[in-house]
N, C-alpha and C positions, 0 to 999 in steps of 0.2 A: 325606712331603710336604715340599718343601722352603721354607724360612722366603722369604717377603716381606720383604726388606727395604727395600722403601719405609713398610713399617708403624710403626708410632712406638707400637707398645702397648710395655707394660714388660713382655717378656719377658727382663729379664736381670738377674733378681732380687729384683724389689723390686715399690713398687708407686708409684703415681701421689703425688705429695704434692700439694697445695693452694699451692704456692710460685713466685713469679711466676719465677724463677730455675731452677728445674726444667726440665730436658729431655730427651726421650728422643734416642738416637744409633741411625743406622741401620746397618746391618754396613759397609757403604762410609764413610760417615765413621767406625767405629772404624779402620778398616783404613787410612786417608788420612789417619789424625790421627799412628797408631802410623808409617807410612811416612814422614810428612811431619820429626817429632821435633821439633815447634812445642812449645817449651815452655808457653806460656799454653794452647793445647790439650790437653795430654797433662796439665794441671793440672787442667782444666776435667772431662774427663775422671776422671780421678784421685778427684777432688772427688764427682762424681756416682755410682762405686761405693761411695765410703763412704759416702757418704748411704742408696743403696738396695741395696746387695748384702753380706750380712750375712756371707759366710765373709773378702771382702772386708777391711770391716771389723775383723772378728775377725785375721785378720794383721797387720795394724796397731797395732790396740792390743792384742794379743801379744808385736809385737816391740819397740814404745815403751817396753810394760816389763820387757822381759825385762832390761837393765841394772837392779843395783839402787839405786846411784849411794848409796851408803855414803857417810857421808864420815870421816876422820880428821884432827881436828887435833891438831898432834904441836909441844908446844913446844920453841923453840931455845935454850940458855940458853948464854949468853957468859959466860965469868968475868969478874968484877970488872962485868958492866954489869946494874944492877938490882938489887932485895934480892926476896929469898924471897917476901915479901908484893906486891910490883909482878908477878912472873910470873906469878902463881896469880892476880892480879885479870887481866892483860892473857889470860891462857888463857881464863879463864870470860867473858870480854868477846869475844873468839876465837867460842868456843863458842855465845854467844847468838847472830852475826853469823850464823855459818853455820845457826844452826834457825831464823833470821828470813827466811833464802835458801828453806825448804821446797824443799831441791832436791830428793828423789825428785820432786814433783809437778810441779815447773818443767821441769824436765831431760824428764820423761816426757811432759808438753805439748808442749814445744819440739819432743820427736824425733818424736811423731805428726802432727804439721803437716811437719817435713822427710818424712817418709814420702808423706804425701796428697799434698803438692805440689813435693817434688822427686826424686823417685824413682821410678818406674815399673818393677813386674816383673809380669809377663805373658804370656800365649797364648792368642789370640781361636783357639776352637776352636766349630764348628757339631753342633751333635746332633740328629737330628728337629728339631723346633720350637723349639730354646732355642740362644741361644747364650751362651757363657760365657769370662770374658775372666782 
């Protein structure tokens, strides 16, 4: 049977939310959105699989954190500039800055948002009834 796409059910993974922002896409506009390469649509888009499409998703924030953004601070020490006691306090003063940064979490926010909204990889393909992008 081949899919209606004038239809607006969510067949493409997900289910209906309750949110005035919510919308379903028809196979023509995924196809018009992917051909056109409107970035605020291809966002928009973007945006609405991670909301309702769960393998979607899960790539996303798979690949957000697959860095594991270590960090190392590695002190420099100049002859003659500083004593013993100034390095070891500006190192551990170093060291607080950077766990104040919580960069695994920051770094991993930041790149799952670069993901949703600027990047796009994909293949709208039809099956029976479902299609999957």
């Amino acid at each position: 049977m081949p899919i209606d796409s004038r239809e607006r059910i969510s067949r493409w993974g997900g289910h209906r939310a309750n949110s005035v922002s919510y919308r379903d896409f028809t196979v023509e506009e995924i196809e018009e959105i992917i051909r056109s390469g409107e970035i605020s649509a291809i966002r928009e888009l973007s945006r609405y699989y991670y909301r309702t499409n769960g393998r979607y998703r899960n790539v996303i924030n798979f690949l957000s954190n697959l860095f594991l953004y270590d960090t190392l601070v590695t002190p420099i020490y100049e002859i003659g500039k500083g004593s013993k006691t100034q390095i070891i306090k500006a190192f551990y003063n170093a060291c607080g800055f950077v766990e104040a940064l919580n960069v695994k979490t920051t770094l991993a926010r930041i790149t799952r948002e670069w993901l949703k909204s600027g990047v796009y990889f994909g293949i709208l393909q039809e099956h029976a009834n479902k299609v999957t992008i």
